[in-house]
Every structure is written in C-alpha cells, then in structure tokens.
C-alpha positions in Angstrom: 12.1 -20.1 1.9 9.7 -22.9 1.6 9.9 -23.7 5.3 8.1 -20.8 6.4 4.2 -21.1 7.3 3.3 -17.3 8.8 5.5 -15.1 6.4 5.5 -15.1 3.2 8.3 -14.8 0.1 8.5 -14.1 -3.3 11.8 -12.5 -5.0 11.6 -10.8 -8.4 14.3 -8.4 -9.5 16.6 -8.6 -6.5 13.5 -7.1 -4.6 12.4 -9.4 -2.0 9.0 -9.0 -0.5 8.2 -10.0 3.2 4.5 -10.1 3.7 3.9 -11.0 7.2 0.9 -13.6 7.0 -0.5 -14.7 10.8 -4.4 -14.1 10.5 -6.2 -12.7 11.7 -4.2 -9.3 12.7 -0.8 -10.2 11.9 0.1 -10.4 16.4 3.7 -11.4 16.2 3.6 -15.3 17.4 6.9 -16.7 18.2 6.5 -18.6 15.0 6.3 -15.3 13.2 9.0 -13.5 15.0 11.4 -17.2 14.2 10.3 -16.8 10.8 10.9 -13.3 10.4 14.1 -13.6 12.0 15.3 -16.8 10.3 14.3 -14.9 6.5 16.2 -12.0 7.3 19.3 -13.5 8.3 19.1 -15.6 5.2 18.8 -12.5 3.3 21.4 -10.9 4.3 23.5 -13.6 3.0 21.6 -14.1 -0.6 22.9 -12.3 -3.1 19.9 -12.7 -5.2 18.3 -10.1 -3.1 19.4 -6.3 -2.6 16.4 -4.9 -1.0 13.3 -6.1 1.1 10.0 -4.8 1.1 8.2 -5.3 4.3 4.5 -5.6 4.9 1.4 -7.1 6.2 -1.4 -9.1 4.6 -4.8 -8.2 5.0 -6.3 -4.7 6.9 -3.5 -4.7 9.7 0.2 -4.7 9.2 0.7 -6.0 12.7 -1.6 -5.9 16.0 1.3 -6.3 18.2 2.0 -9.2 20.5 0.5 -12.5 20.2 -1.5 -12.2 24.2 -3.8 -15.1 23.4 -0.5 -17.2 22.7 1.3 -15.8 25.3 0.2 -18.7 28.4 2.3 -21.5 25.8 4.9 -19.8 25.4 5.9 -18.6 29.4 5.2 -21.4 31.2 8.0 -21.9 33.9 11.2 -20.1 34.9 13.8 -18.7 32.2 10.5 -18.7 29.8 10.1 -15.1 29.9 13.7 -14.2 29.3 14.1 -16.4 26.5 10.5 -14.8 24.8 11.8 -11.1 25.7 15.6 -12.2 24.0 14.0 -13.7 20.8 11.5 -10.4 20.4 14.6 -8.5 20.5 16.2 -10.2 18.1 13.4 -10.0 16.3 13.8 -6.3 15.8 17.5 -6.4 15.4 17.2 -8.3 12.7 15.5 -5.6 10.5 17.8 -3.0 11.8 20.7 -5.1 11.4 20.0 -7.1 8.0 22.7 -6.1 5.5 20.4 -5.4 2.8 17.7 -2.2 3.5 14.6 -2.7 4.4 11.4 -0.8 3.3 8.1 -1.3 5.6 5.6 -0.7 3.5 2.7 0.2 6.5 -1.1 -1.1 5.2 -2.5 -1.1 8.1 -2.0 -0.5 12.0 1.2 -1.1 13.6 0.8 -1.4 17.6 3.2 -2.0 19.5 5.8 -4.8 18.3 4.3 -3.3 14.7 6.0 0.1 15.8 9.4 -1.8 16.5 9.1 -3.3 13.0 8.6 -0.1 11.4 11.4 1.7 13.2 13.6 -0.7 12.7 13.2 -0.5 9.0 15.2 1.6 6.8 12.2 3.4 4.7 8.8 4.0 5.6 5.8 4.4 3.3 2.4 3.8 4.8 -1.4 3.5 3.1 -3.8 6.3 4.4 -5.6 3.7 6.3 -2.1 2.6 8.7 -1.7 4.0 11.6 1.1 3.6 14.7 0.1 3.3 18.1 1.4 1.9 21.7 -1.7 0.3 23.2 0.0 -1.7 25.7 -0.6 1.0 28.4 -4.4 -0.6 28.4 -3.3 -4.3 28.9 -0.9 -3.4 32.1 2.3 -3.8 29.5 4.7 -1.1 27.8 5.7 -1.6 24.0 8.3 -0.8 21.6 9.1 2.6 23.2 12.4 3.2 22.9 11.9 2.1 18.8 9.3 4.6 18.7 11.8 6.8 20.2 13.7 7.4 16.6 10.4 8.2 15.0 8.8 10.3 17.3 9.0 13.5 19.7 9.6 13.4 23.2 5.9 14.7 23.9 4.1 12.6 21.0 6.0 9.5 22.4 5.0 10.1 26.0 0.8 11.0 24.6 0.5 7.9 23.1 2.5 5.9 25.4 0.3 7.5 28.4 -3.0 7.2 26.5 -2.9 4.6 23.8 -3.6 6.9 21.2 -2.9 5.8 17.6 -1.1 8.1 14.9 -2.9 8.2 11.7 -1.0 7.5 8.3 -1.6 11.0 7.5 -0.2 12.7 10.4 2.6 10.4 10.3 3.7 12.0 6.9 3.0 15.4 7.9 5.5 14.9 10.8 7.7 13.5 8.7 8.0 9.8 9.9 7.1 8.6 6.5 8.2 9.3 3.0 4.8 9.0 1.8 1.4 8.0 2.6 -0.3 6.9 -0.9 -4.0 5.1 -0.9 -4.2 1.3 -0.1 -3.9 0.6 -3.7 -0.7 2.8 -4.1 0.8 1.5 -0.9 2.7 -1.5 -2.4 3.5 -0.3 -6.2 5.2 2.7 -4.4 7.5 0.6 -2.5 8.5 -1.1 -4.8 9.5 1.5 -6.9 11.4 2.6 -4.3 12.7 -0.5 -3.9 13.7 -0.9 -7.7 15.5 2.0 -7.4 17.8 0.9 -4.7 18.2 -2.6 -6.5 19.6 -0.6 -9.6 22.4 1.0 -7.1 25.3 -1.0 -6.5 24.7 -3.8 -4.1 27.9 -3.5 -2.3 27.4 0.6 -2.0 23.8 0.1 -0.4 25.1 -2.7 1.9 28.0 -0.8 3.3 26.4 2.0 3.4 23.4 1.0 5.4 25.9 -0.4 8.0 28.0 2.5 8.1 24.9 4.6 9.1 23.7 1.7 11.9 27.4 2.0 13.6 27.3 6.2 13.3 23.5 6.5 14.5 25.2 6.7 18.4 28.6 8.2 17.4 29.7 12.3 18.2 29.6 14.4 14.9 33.5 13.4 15.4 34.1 9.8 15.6 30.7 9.4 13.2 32.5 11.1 10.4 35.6 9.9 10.6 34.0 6.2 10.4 32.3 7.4 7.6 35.5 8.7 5.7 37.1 5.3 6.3 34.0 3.7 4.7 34.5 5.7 1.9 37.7 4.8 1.3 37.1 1.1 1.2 33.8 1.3 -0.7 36.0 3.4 -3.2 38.2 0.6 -3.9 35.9 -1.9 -4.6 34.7 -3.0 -8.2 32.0 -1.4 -7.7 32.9 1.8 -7.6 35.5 1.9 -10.3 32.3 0.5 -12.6 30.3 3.5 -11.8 33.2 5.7 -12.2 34.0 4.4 -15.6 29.9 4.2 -16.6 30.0 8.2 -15.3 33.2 8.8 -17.7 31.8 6.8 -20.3 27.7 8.0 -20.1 26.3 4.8 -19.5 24.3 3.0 -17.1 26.8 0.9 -14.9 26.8 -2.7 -14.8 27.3 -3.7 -11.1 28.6 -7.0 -9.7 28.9 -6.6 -6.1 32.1 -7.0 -5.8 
C-alpha cells in the first residue's frame, strides 16, 4: 500500500486501519475515492487482513465532495458520467469488500461521508461526529438513498430538505450507531470491536458478510433459503469442523481460513 498519497494504511493483527488523509476536511478528491477504492479491492484479496477499520484524520471524517476540485475533473463531455461511475464505485466498494468494514465516525460525515458510513458494516462514532446532507445549499443532492438504510423516511427527507446535521449523540439514541464514545474512545473501541471479529473465523465472517449483502433485497422467502444454503457450505469448510472440534474439546479454535 505504499502507493497511496491521501489514505493511509497500517495492518496489525489482521486489523487493517483505513484513515482517510486529504487535508484539510477529508472532501473525497478523485485521488481519494481511486485510493479508497484501489485499497479495498486489494483487501479483499489479502489474507493478512480480516477486518478494516475505517476513519478520518483530523476534526472531520469527511466533508463530502471535493467542489473546489470539481472544474479539473468535468471538463468536456462523458466527464461527468465517468466522475458519477467512479463515486459509485467508490461506495460499492465498502459495501462489497469481502472482509467487514467498521467506520469509526470522528468527525462530520456530509454527504459522500454519509455513503461511506452506510456502506460500512459497523458504526461507532465520537460525540463530536455528526451526519448530515448539505448538498440541498450548493444546488446538489447527496448520498440519499445510502442514507436511506440508516435513517427514517421523515429524518431522511428533514435533513435532505434543510441541511440539517445529526449529532453523534442522537445518532446512537436512534440506533444508527453501536456506540458513541468520547474522541479519545472513538478509535480503541473500534478496534476492539474489530479484534473481536479478527479472532472469528475468517472464512465465517467473509461469507457471512456476503450472504447478508445478497439477502438485504431478498423476500423473507428466497432470503432464508440463500441463507440455509450458505450454511451448508460454510459448514463444510475447515473452518467450521475446527470450531466444532475446539467447542467439543473446550478450547479456543485455531482458524485457517480454509
């Protein structure tokens, strides 16, 4: 990962840390959104890593969209289709990397920041982070259907309609996050979190974050038959016999993720 100059990597204990680095608020740049892409991707195919921790340096996690960049990047025709496909990716990326994905929120998340977040797996946010859709002030719309997964119907359309931000606080209250801790709790938390998904078996947490990305638009039906039939195969792996055995046998299990 030594290639990358706005994002920034460091693996310890198959927990991989993302800390999105673009001064001074953290806008999403195309280099950033490359980069963020490009890491994930990789990740998913590393099998040094088994969970990624996502976050922001600095006091925002991420402003939104890089406007001050945005005249280099849509210049002619087929620019802006190519810029609205990459952001997209961008965001698929984090839904769709095989290993989960915890956003660890330390600051405001507007707009493209809101897509990040609910495209993450877990969310834990620092008292001082916030969500908000801003774009209705700069003639623009945001990550609104993202936001749709985190937030009611109402809520969404409020601070769509008015730019209001959601405080870290509320957040948890409404039950978006799974904790909102102090600034200097915010990363020790997810990483605990994140050790505790590292000690699960790698090939459990994999296929089991895909099965529940191909159920989320499923009937109650269809959904739990998939799932059934993702049981059985996880059941048959190496895997699972381990744990079964380490169960039998009152021990911690030894995982290879195979």
């Amino acid at each position: 990962m030594n290639d990358l100059t706005q994002l920034n990597y460091e693996l310890n204990n198959f927990v991989a840390t993302l800390t999105l680095n673009s001064p001074p608020v953290n806008a999403l740049t195309r280099t950033l959104n490359d980069e963020l892409t490009l890491a994930l991707d990789r990740i998913s195919e590393m099998d040094e890593v088994r969970v990624v921790v996502l976050t922001g340096a600095g006091k925002v996690f991420c402003a939104g969209a890089d406007l001050k960049g945005r005249a280099s990047v849509i210049k002619g025709p087929g620019d802006l289709p190519a810029h609205s496909r990459r952001t997209r990716e961008c965001f698929h990326a984090i839904r769709e990397c095989a290993k989960p994905v915890i956003c660890a929120i330390n600051g405001a998340a507007l707009g493209s920041g809101v897509a990040m977040a609910a495209s993450s797996d877990i969310l834990i946010a620092s008292e001082k982070a916030s969500l908000g859709l801003p774009e209705v002030d700069v003639g623009l719309l945001g990550g609104c259907r993202h936001a749709m997964r985190l937030f009611s119907h109402s809520r969404l359309r409020r601070m769509m309609l008015t730019g209001m931000r959601v405080p870290g606080a509320e957040l948890y209250r409404l039950g978006i996050l799974e904790e909102c801790t102090t600034p200097e709790d915010l990363m020790p938390k997810a990483l605990e979190i994140a050790t505790t998904i590292a000690s699960k078996s790698p090939v459990s947490t994999r296929m089991g974050k895909h099965t529940l990305n191909v159920i989320e638009d499923m009937s109650l039906r269809d959904g739990y038959r998939y799932e059934q039939d993702m049981t059985a195969l996880i059941g048959k792996t190496d895997d699972a016999k381990e744990a079964q055995r380490a169960f039998a046998e009152k021990r911690a299990p030894v995982f290879t993720g195979r």
